[in-house]
C-alpha positions as CSV (number, residue, x, y, z in Angstrom):
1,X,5.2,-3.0,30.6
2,X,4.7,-3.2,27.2
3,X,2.1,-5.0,25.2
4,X,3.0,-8.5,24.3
5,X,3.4,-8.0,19.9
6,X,2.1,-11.5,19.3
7,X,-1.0,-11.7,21.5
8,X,-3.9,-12.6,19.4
9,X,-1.7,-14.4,17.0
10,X,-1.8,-18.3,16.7
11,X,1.9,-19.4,17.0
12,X,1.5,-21.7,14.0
13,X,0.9,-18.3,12.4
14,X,4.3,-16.5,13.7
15,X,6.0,-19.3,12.9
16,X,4.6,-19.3,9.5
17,X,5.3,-15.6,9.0
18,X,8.4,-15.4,11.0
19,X,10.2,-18.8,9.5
20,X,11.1,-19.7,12.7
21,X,10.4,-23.2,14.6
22,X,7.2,-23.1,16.8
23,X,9.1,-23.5,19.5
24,X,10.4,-20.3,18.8
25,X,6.9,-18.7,18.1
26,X,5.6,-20.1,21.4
27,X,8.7,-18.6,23.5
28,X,7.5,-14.9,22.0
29,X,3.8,-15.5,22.6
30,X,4.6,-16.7,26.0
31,X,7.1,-13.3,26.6
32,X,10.1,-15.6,27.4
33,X,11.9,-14.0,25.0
34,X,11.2,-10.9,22.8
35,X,10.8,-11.4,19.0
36,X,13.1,-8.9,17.1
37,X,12.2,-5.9,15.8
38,X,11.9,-7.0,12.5
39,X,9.6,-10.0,13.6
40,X,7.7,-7.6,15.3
41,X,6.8,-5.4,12.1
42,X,6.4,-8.7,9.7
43,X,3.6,-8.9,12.5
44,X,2.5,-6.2,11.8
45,X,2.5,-6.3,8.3
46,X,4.1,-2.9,7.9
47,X,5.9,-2.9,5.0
48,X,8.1,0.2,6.2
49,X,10.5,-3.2,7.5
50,X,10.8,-3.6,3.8
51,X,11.5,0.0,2.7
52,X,11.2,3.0,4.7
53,X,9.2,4.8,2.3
54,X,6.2,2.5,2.9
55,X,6.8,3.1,6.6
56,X,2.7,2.8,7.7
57,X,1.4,0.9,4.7
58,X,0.2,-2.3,6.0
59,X,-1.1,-5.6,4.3
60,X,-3.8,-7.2,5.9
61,X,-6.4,-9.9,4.4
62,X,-4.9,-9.6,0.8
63,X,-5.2,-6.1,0.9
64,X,-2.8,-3.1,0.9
65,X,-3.8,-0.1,3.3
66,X,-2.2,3.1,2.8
67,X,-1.6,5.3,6.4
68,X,-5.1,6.7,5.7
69,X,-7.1,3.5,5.2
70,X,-7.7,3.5,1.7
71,X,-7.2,-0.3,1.0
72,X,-6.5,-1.7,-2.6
73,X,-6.6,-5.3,-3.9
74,X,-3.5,-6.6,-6.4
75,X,-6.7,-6.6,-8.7
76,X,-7.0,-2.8,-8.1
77,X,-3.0,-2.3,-8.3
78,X,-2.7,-4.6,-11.6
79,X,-5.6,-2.3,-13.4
80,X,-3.4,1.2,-12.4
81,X,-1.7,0.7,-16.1
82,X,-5.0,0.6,-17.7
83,X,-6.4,3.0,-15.9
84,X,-3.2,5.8,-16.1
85,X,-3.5,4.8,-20.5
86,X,-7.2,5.4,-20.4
87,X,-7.0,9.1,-18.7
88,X,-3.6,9.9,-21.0
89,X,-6.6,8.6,-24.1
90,X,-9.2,10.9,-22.9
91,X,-6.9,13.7,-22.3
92,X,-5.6,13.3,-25.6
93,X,-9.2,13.5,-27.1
94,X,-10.1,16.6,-25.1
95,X,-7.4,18.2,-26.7
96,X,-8.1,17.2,-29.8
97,X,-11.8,18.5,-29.9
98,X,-10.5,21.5,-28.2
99,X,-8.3,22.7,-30.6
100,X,-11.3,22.3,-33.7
101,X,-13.0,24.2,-31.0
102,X,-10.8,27.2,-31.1
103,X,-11.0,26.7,-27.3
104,X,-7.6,27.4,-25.2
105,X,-6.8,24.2,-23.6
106,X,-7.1,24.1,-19.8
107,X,-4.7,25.8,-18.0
108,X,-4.2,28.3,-21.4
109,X,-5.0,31.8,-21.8
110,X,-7.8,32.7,-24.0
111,X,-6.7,34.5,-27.1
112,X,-7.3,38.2,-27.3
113,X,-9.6,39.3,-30.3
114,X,-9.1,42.7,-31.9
């Protein structure tokens, strides 16, 4: 037997989620009938129903939760632009006050001196 996927969800909720009549959403919580598969993951919130490539990512409370846990706002997700132009900036600079340097950029090989 097989755990129930809507237990602990108010059937106002499944509906909700589901767009399906309350009726409906009390039949699944009851286990008259079984929700379909891809009921069952909009449940879940796994957005691998979506795309398979995000099979494990979950959204829960506003929040985006990669298969490890790590769990990002769409605050955190809308500042990955900034964030991705401020590191290209810096790296830009480094390489700037490397080369008055005379310093072989990271990754270079140092010139040989005779």
């Amino acid at each position: 037997m097989s755990l129930n996927p809507c237990y602990g969800i108010p059937a106002e909720q499944i509906a909700r989620i589901c767009r399906v009549s309350l009726k409906t959403a009390m039949r699944w919580k009851r286990g008259a009938t079984r929700p379909p598969q891809t009921a069952i993951m909009m449940l879940e919130g796994d957005l691998g129903s979506f795309d398979p490539e995000w099979r494990g990512w979950l959204l829960r409370n506003g929040k985006l939760i990669s298969p490890e846990g790590w769990e990002v706002t769409t605050g955190d997700v809308l500042t990955l632009p900034l964030l991705r132009a401020q590191i290209a900036g810096y790296q830009a600079k480094e390489r700037q006050i490397l080369a008055m340097d005379g310093q072989p950029e990271p990754g270079e090989l140092p010139a040989i001196r005779a």
